[in-house]
Each structure stands twice: as C-alpha cells, then as structure tokens.
C-alpha positions in Angstrom: -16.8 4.7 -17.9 -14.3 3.9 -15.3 -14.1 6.5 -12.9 -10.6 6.9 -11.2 -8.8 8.8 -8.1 -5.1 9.3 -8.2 -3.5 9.9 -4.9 0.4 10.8 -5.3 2.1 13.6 -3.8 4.5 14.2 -6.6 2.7 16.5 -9.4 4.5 15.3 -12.0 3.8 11.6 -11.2 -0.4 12.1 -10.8 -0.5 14.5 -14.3 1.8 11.4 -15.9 -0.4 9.0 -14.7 -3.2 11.2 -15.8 -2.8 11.5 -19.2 -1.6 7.8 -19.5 -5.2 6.6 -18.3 -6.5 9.6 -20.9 -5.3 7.6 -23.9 -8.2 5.2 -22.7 -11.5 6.0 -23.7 -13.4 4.5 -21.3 -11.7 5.7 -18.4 -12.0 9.0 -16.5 -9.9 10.3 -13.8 -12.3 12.5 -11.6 -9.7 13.4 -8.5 -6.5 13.7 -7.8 -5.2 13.9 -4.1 -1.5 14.9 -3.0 -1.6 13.2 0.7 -3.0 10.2 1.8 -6.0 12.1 4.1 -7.2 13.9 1.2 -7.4 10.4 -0.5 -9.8 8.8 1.9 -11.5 12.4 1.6 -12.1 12.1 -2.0 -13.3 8.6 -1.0 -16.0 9.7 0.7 -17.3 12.5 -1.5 -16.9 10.9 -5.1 -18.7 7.7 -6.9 -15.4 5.9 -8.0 -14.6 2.6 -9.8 -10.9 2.5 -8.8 -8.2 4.1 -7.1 -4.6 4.2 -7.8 -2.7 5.0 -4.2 1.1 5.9 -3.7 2.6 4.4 -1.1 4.5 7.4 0.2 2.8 10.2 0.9 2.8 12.9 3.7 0.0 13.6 6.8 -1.3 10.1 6.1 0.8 7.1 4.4 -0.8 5.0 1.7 -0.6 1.9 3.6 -2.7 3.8 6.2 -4.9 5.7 3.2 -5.1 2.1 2.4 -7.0 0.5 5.9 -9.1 3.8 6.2 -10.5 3.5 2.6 -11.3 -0.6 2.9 -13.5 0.4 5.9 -15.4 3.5 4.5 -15.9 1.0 1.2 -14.8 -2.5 1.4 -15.9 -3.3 -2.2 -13.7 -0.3 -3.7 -10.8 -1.8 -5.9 -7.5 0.0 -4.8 -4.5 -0.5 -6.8 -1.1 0.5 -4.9 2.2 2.3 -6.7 5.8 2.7 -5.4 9.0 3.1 -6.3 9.2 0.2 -4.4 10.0 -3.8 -5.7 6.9 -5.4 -5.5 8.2 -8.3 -3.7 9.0 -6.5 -0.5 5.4 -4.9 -0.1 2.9 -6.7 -2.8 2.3 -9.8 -0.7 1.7 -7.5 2.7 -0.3 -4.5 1.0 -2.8 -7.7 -1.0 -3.1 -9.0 2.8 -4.1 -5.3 3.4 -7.3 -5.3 0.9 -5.4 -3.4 -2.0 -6.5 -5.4 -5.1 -3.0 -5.2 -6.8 0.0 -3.8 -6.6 2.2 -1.2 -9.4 5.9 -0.5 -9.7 6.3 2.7 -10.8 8.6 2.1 -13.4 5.9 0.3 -15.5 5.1 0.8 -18.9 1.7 2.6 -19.6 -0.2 -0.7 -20.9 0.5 -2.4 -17.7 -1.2 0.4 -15.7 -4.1 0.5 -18.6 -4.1 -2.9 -17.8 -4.1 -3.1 -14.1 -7.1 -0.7 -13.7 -9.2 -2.5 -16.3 -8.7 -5.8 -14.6 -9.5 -4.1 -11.1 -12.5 -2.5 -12.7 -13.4 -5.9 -13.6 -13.4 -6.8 -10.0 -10.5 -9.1 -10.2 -6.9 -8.8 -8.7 -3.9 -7.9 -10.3 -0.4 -9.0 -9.7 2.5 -9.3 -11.9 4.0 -13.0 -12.6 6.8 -12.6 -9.9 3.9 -11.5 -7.1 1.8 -14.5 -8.6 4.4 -17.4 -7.9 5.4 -15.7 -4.4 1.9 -16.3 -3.7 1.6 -20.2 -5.4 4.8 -20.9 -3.6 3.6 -19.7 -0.2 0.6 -22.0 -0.5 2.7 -25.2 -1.3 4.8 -23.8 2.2 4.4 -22.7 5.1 8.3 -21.0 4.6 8.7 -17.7 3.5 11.4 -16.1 1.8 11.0 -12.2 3.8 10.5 -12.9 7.1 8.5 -9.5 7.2 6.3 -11.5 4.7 5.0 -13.7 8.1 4.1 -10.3 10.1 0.1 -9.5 9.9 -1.0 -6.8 8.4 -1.0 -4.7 11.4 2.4 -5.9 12.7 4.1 -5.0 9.4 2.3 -1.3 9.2 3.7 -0.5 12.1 7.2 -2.2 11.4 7.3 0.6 8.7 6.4 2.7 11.0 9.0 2.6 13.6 11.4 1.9 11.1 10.8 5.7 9.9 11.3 6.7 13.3 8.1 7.6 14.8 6.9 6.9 18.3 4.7 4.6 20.0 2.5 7.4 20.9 3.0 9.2 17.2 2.0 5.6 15.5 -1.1 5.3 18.3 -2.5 8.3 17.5 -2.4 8.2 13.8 -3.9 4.5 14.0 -6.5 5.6 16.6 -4.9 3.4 19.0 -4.1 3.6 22.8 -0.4 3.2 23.4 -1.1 0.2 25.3 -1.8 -1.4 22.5 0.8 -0.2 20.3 3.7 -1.6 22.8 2.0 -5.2 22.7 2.1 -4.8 18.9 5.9 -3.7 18.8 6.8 -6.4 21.8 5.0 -9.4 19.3 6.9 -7.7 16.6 10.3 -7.9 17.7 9.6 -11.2 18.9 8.7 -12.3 15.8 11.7 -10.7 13.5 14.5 -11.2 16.6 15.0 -7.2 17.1 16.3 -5.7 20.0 15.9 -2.7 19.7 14.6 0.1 16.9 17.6 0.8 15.3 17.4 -3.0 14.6 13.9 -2.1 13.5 15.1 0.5 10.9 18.4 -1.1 10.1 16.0 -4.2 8.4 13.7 -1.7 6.9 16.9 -0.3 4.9 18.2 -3.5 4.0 14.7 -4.7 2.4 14.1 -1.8 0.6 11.3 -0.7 3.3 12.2 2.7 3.4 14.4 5.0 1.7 
C-alpha cells in the first residue's frame, strides 16, 4: 500500500485529488494538510510513501514545506503541484529535492502515474521538463535566467517578488538578516535588478507569481 499526504489549501483541490488516487487500489491517502506547516507536521507524525505538495499555500509556502520536509526525511519522495507551467518552476523545485513536478491541469492517469513512479523511488518529469534537463547538460546556456539561480537564491527571488521583507523572509527561513541581504545583493547581481519592483516585475512576467 502506498501511503500518501496531500497538502493543498483549496478543499476542493485535496478531496479531487483524493478520490482520483482512491480509484487505485494500492494507494491510500492517510492526511491531508491545508498550509504548508501543517504539511511538515504530518511529516513528522505519519509513516508515508509519498507526498503530493501545492506550491501555494498560506503560513508556510510549498517551496519552503518543501526544504523543511527533505531535512526531517531526505529519502521521502515529494511530488510538487501548481497551477503553474512546469517549465518556470520544475527544473528549480527538482534542484530543491522534490522528486517530480505536477501541473494541475493534468489528467488523473498522469497523477496515478506520477506517484507510482515516485513510490518506485524514481523521478518523475513530463517530456518538456526531461529535454530542459538533456539540453541543459549539452549547455551551459539557459533559456530562464531564473533557471541559473541556486536553490536558495531563487526561494527567495519568489519571495521578494511577493513582497515580503528581508527580515519577514529571515525569519521564516531561520535566517539572520545578514544573511538574507548577501542573498538578495548576489541575486540581483545575478538577474541585473535594481531594485524590487524589478524583482516582482520578472516574477509577473515568468509566470512566478500571480
């Protein structure tokens, strides 16, 4: 039995998801969390094969959910959803630790599909994400330059882009501020911002953020 946690803070979404994995046998979904802290919660009270983690979510955002739940259990396959296109946050949230990455809009035998190859122990990414990655082996180019940001550097791009603080972002990452300002300073370096506007203004324009 494949025993599964579905963290999404829309209702409608997690029983959907729910009773798409229920056509299945062999799999079992054992928790659902609506925020991304009562994710890594679940994390650490329940035995679980895989867990299917929203993006978007309030108190703590899945790309956060995301870090926190690698380090409580490195081996634990997470599989990410959004709304998003998968080619502005697949190759960044794989970087992460997430062992594949879900649009939203998929059709229930890809995300049968998905969690049984996770389960497996093996990645899953659709053809578009798996040529990205081919193609970024043959060169060093990239086609997003928010592609080229570490994992760290691009959380954080998201971060600012939504408008939070330096001291907002270093307390949620259990960070000092310090550090934080050397991480925005080599960001906008990087990416030729000036200023945070510039920050959010890219964001918008790559489908970042709503």
């Amino acid at each position: 039995m494949i025993r599964i946690l579905i963290a999404d803070d829309h209702a409608i979404v997690c029983a959907g998801l729910k009773q798409f994995l229920a056509e299945d046998p062999e799999m079992l979904v054992v928790r659902m969390a609506n925020n991304g802290a009562d994710a890594v919660q679940c994390v650490r009270e329940e035995e679980l094969d895989v867990v299917l983690l929203d993006i978007s979510m309030p108190k703590k955002t899945g790309i956060d959910a995301l870090r926190q739940i690698k380090a409580l259990r490195p081996n634990l396959p997470i599989l990410m959803l959004s709304g998003y296109p998968e080619e502005q946050y697949a190759l960044n949230l794989i970087k992460a630790g997430a062992s594949g990455y879900l649009n939203k809009e998929c059709v229930p035998e890809d995300l049968i599909s998905a969690v049984r190859t996770l389960a497996a122990g093996k990645r899953y990414v659709s053809p578009a994400v798996a040529q990205k990655l081919l193609d970024q082996i043959g060169a060093p180019a990239v086609e997003n330059p928010h592609d080229a940001l570490s994992q760290r550097e691009f959380q954080i791009l998201c971060k600012l882009a939504k408008g939070e603080s330096i001291t907002s972002i270093a307390q949620t990452l259990s960070l000092s501020v310090k550090t934080i300002s050397t991480y925005r300073t080599r960001l906008f370096e990087k990416m030729g911002f000036t200023s945070n506007a510039d920050v959010t203004a890219y964001a918008l324009k790559n489908k970042l953020i709503d």
